[in-house]
PQR file with spaces between the fields and no chain letter, atoms N, CA, C, O and H, PARSE charges and radii, in Angstrom:
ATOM       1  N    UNK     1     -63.253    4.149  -10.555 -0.4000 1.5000
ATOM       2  CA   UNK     1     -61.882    4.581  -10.880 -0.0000 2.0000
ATOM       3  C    UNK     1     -61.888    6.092  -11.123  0.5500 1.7000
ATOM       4  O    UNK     1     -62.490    6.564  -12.087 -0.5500 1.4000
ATOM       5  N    UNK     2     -61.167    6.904  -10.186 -0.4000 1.5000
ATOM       6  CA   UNK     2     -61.242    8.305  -10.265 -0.0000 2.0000
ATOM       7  C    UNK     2     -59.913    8.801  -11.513  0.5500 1.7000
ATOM       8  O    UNK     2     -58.876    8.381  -12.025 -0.5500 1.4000
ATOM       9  H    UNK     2     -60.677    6.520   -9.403  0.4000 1.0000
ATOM      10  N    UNK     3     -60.518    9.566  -11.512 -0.4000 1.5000
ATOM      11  CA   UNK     3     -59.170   10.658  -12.989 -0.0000 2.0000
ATOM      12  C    UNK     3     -57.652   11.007  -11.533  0.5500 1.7000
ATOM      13  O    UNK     3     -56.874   11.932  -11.766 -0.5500 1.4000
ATOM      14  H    UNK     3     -61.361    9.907  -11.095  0.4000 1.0000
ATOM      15  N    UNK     4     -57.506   10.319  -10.444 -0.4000 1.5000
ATOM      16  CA   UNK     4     -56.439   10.432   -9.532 -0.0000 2.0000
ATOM      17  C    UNK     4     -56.001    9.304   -9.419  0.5500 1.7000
ATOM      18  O    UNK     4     -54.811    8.989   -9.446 -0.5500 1.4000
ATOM      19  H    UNK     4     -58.138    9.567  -10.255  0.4000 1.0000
ATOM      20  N    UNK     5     -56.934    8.591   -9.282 -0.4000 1.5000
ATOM      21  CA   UNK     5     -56.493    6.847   -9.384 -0.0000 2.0000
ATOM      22  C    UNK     5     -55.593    6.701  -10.551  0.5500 1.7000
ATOM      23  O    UNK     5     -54.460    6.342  -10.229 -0.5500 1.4000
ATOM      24  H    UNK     5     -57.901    8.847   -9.260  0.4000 1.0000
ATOM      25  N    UNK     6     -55.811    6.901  -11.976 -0.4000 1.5000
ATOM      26  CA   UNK     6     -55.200    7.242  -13.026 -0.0000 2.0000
ATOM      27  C    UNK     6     -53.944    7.984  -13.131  0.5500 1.7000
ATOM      28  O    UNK     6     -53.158    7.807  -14.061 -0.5500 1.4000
ATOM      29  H    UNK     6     -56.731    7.192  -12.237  0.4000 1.0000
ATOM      30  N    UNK     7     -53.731    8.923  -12.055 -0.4000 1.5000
ATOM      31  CA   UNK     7     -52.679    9.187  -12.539 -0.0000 2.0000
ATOM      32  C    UNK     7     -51.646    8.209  -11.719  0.5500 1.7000
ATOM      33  O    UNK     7     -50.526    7.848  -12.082 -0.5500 1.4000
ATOM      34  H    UNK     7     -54.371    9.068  -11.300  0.4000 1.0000
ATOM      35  N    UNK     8     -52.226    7.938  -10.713 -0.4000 1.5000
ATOM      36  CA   UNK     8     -50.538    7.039  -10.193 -0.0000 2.0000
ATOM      37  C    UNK     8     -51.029    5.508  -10.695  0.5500 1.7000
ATOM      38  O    UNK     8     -51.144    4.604   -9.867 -0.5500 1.4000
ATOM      39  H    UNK     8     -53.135    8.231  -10.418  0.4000 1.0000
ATOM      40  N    UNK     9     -51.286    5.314  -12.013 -0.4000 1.5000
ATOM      41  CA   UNK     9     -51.077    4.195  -12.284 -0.0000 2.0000
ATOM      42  C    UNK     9     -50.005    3.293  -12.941  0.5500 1.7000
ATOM      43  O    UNK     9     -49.816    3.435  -14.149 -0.5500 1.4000
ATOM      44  H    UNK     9     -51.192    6.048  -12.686  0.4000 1.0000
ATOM      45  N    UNK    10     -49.202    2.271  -12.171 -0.4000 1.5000
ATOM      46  CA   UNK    10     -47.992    1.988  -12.286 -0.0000 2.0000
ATOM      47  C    UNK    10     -47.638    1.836  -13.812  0.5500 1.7000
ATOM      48  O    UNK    10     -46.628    2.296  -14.345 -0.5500 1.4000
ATOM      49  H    UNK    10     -49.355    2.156  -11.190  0.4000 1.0000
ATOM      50  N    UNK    11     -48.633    1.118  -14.426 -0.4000 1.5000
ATOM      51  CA   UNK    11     -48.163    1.006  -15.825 -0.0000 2.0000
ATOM      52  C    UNK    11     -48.393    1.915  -16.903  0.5500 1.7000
ATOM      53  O    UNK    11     -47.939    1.675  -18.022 -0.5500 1.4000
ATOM      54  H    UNK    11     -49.454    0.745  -13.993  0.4000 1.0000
ATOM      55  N    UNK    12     -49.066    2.946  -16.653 -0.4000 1.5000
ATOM      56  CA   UNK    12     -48.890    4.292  -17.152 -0.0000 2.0000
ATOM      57  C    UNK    12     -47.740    5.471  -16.845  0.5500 1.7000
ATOM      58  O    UNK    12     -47.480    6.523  -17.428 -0.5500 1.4000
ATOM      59  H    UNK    12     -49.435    3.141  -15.744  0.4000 1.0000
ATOM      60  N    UNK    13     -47.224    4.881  -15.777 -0.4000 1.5000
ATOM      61  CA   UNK    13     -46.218    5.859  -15.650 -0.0000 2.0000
ATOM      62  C    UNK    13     -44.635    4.885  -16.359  0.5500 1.7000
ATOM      63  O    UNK    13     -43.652    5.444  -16.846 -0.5500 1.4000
ATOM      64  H    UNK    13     -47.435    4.026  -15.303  0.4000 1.0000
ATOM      65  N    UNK    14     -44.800    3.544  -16.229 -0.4000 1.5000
ATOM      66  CA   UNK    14     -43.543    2.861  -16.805 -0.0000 2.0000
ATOM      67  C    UNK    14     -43.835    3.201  -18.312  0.5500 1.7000
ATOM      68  O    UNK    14     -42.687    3.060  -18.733 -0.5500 1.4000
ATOM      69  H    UNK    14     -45.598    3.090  -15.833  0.4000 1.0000
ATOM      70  N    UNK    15     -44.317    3.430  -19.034 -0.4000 1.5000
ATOM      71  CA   UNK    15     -44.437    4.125  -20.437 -0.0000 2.0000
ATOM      72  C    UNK    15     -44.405    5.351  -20.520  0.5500 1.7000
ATOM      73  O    UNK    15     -44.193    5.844  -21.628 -0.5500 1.4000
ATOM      74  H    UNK    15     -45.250    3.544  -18.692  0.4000 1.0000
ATOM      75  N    UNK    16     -44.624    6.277  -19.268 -0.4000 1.5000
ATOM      76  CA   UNK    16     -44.173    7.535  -19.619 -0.0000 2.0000
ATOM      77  C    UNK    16     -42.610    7.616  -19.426  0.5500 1.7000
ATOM      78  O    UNK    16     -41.908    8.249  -20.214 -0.5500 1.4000
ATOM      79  H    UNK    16     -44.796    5.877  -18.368  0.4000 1.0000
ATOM      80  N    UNK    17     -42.067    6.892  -18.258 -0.4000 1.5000
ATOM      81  CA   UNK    17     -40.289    6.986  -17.876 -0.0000 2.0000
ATOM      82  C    UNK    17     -39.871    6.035  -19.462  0.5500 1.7000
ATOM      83  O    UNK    17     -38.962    6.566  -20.101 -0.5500 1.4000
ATOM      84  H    UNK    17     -42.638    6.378  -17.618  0.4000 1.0000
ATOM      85  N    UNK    18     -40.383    4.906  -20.002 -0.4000 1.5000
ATOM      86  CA   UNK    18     -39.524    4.481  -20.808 -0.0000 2.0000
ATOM      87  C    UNK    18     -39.504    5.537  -22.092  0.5500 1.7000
ATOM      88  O    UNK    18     -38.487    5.581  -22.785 -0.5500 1.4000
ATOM      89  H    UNK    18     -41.121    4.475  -19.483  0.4000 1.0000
ATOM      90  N    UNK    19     -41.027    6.678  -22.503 -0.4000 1.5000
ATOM      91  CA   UNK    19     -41.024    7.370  -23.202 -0.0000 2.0000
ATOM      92  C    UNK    19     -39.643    8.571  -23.183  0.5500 1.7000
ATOM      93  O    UNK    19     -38.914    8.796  -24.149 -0.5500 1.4000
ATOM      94  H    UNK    19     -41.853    6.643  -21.940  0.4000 1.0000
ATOM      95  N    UNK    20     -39.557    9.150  -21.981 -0.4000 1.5000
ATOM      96  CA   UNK    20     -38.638    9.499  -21.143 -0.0000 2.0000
ATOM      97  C    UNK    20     -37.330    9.022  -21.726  0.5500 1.7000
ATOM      98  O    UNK    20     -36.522    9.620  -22.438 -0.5500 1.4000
ATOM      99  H    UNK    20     -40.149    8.967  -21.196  0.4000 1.0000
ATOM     100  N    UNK    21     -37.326    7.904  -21.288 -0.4000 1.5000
ATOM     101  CA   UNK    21     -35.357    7.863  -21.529 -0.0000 2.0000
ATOM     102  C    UNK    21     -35.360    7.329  -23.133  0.5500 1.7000
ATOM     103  O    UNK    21     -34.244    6.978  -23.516 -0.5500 1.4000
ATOM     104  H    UNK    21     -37.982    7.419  -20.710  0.4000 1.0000
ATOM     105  N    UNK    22     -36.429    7.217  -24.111 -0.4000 1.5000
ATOM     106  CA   UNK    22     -36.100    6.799  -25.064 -0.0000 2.0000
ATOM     107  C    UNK    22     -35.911    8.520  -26.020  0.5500 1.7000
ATOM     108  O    UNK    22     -35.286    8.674  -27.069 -0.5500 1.4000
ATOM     109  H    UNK    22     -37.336    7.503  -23.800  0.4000 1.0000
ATOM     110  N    UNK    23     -36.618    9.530  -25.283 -0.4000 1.5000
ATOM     111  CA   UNK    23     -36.116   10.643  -26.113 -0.0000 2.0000
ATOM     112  C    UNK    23     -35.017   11.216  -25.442  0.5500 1.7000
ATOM     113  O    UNK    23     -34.353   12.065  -26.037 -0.5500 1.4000
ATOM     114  H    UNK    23     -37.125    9.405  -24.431  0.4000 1.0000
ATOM     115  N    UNK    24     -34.652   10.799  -24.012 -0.4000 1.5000
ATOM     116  CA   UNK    24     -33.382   10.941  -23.837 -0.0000 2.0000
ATOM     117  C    UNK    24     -32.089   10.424  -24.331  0.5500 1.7000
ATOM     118  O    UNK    24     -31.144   11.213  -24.351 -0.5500 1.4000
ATOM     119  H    UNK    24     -35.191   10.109  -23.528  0.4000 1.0000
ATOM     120  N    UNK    25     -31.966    9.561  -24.616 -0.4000 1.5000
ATOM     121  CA   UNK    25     -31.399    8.485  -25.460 -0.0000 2.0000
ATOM     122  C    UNK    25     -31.024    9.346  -27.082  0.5500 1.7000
ATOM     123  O    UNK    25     -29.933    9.711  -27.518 -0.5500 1.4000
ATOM     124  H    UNK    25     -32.733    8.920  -24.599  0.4000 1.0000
ATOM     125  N    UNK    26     -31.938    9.423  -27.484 -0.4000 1.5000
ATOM     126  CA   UNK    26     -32.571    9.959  -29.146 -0.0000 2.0000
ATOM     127  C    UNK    26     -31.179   11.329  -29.059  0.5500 1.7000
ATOM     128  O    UNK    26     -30.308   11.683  -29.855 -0.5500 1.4000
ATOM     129  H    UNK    26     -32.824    9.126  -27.130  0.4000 1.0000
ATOM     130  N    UNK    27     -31.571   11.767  -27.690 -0.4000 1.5000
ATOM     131  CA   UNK    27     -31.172   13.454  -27.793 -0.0000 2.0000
ATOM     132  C    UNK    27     -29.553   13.076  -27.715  0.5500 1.7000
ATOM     133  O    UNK    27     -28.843   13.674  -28.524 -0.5500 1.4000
ATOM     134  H    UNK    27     -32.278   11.479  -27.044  0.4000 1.0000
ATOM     135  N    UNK    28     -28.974   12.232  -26.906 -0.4000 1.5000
ATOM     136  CA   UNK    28     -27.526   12.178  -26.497 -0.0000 2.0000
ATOM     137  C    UNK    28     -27.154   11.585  -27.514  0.5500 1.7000
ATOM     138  O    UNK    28     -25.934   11.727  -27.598 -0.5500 1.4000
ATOM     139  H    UNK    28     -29.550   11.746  -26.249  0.4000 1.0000
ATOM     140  N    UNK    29     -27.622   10.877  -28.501 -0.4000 1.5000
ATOM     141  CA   UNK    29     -27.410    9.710  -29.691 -0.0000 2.0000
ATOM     142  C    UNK    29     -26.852   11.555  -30.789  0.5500 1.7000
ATOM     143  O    UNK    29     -25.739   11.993  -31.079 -0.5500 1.4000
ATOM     144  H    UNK    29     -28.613   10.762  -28.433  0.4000 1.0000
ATOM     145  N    UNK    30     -28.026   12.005  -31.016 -0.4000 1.5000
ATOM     146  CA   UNK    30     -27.504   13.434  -31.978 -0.0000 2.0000
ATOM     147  C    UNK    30     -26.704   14.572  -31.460  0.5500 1.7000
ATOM     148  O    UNK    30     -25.771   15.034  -32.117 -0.5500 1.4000
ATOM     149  H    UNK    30     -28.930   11.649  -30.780  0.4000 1.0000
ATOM     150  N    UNK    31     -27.054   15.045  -30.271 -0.4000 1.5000
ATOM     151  CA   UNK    31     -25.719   15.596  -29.574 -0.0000 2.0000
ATOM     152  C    UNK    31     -24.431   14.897  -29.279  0.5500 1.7000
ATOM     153  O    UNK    31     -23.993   15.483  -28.289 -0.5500 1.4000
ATOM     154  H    UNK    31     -27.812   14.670  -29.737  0.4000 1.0000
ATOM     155  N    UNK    32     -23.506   13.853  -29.652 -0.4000 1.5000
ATOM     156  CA   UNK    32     -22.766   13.205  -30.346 -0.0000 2.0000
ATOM     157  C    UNK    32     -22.481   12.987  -31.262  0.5500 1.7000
ATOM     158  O    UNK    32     -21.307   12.899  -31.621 -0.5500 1.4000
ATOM     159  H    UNK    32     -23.862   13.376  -30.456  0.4000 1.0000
ATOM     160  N    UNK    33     -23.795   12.769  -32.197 -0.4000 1.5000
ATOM     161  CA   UNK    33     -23.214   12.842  -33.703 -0.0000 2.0000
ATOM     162  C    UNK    33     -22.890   14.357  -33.836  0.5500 1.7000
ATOM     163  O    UNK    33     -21.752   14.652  -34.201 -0.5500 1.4000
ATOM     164  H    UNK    33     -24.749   12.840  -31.905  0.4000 1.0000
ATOM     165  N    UNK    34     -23.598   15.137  -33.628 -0.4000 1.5000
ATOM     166  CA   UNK    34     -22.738   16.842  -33.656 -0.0000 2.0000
ATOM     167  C    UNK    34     -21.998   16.920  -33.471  0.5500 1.7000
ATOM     168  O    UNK    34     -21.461   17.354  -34.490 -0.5500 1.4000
ATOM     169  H    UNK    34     -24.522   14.898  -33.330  0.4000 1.0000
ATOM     170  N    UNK    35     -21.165   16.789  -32.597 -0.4000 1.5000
ATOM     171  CA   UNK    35     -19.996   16.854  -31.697 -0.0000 2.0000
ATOM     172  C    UNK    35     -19.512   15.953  -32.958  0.5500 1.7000
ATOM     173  O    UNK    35     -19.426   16.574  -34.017 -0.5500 1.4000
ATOM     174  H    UNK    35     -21.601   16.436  -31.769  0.4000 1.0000
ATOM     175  N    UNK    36     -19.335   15.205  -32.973 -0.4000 1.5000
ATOM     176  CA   UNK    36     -18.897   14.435  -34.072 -0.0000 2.0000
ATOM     177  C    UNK    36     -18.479   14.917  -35.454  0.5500 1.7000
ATOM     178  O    UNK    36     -17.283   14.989  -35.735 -0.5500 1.4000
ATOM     179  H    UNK    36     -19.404   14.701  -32.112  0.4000 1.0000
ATOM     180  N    UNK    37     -19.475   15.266  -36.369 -0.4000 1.5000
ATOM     181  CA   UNK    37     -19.283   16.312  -37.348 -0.0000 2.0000
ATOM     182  C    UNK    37     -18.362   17.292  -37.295  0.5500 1.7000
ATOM     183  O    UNK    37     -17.551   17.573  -38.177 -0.5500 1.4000
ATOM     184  H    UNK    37     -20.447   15.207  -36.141  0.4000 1.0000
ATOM     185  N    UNK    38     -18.557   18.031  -35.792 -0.4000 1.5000
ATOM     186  CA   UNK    38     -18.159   19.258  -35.654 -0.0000 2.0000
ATOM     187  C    UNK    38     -16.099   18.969  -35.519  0.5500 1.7000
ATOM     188  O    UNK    38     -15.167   19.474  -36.145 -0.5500 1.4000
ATOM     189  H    UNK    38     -19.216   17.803  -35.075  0.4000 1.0000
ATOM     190  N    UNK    39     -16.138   18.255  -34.743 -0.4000 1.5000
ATOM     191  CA   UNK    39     -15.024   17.338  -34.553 -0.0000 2.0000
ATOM     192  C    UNK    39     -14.054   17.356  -36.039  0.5500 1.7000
ATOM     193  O    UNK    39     -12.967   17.892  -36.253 -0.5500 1.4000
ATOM     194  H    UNK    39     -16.895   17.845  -34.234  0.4000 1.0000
ATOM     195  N    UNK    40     -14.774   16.691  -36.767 -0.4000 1.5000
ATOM     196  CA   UNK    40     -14.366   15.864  -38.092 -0.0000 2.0000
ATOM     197  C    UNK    40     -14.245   17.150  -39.461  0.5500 1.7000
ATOM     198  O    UNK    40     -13.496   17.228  -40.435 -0.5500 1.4000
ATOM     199  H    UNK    40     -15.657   16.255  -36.593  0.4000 1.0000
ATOM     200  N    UNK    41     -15.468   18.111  -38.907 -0.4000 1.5000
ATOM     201  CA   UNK    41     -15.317   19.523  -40.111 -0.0000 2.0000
ATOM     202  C    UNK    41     -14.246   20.084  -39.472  0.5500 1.7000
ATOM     203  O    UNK    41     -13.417   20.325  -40.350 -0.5500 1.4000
ATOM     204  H    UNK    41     -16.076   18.048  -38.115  0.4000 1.0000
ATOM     205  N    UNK    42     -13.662   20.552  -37.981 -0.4000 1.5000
ATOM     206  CA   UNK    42     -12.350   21.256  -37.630 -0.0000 2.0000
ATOM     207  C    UNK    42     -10.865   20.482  -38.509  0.5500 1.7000
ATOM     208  O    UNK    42     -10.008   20.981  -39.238 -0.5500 1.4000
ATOM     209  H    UNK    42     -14.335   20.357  -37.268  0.4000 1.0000
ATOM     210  N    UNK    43     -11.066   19.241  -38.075 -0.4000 1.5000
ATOM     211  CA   UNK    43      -9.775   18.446  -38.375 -0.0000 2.0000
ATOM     212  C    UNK    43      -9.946   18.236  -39.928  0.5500 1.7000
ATOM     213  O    UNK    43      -8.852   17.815  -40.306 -0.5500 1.4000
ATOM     214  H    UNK    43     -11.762   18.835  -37.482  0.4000 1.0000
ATOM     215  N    UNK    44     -10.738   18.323  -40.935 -0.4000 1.5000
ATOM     216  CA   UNK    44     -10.550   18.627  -42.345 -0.0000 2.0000
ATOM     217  C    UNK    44     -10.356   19.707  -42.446  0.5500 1.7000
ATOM     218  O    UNK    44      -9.261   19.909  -42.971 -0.5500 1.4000
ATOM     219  H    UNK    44     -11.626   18.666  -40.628  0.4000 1.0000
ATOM     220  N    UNK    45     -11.006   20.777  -42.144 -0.4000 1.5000
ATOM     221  CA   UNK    45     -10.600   22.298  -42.513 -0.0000 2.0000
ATOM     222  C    UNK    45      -9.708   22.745  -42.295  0.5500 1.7000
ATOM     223  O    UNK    45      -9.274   23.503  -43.162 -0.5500 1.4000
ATOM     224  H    UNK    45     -11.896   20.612  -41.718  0.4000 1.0000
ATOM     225  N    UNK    46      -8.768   22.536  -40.839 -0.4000 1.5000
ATOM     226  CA   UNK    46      -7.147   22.356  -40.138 -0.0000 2.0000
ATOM     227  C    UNK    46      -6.414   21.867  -41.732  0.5500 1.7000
ATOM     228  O    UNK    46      -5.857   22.593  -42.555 -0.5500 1.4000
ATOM     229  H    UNK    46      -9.121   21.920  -40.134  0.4000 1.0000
ATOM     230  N    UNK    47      -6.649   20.440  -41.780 -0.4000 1.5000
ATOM     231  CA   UNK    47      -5.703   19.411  -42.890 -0.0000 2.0000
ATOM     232  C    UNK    47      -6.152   20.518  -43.797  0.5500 1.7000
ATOM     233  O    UNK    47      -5.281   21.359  -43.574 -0.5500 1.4000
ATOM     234  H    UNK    47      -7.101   19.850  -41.112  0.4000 1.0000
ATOM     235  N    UNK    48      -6.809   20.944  -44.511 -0.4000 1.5000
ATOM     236  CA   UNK    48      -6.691   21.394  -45.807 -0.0000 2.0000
ATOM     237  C    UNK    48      -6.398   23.225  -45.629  0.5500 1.7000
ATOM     238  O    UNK    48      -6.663   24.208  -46.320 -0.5500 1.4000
ATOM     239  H    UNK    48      -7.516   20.260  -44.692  0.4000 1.0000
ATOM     240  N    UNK    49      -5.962   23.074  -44.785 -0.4000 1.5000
ATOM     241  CA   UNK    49      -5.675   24.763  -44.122 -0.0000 2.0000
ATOM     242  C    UNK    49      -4.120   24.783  -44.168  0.5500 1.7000
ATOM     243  O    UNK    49      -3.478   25.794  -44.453 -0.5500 1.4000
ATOM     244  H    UNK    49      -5.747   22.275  -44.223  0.4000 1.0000
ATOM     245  N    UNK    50      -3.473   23.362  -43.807 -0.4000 1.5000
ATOM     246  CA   UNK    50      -1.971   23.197  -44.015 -0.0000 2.0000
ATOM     247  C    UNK    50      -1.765   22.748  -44.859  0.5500 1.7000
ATOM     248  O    UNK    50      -0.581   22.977  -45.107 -0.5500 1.4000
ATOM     249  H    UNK    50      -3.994   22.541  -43.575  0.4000 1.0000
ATOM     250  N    UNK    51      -2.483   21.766  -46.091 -0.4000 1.5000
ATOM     251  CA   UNK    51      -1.949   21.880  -47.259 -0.0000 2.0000
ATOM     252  C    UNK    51      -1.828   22.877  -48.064  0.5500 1.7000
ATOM     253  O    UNK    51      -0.881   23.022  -48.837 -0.5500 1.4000
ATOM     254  H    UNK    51      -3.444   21.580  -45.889  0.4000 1.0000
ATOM     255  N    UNK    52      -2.964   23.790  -47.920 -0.4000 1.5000
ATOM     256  CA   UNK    52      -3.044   25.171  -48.580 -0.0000 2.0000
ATOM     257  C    UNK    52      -1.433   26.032  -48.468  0.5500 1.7000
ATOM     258  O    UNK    52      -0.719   26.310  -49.431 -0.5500 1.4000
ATOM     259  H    UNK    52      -3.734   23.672  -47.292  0.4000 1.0000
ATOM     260  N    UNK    53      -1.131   26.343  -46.950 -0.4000 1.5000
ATOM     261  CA   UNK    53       0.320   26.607  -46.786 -0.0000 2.0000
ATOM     262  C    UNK    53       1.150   26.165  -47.439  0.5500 1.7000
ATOM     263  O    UNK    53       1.736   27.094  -47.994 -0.5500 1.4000
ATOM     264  H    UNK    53      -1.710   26.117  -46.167  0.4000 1.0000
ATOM     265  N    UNK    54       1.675   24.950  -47.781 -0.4000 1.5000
ATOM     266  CA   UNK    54       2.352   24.223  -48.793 -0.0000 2.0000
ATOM     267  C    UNK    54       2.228   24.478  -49.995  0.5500 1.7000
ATOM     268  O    UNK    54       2.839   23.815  -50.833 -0.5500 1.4000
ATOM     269  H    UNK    54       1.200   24.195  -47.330  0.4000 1.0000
């Protein structure tokens, strides 16, 4: 078994793609919750920007 044989080995590479989309996953999961926050701190700071006016 050569160190080439190794690399195209099928079930070493299905753990690198599932490694793959599970920190892809991870990343779109918190770039949403940001967006999220960010979302939710505008529309409180807005609301308490027009009660202030009042």
């Amino acid at each position: 078994r050569t160190a080439n044989s190794f690399d195209y080995d099928p079930m070493r590479n299905q753990w690198i793609v599932a490694d793959f989309n599970t920190a892809n996953l991870q990343l779109g999961v918190l770039v949403a919750h940001s967006i999220l926050i960010l979302g939710l701190g505008k529309a409180i700071s807005g609301h308490m920007q027009g009660a202030h006016a009042q």
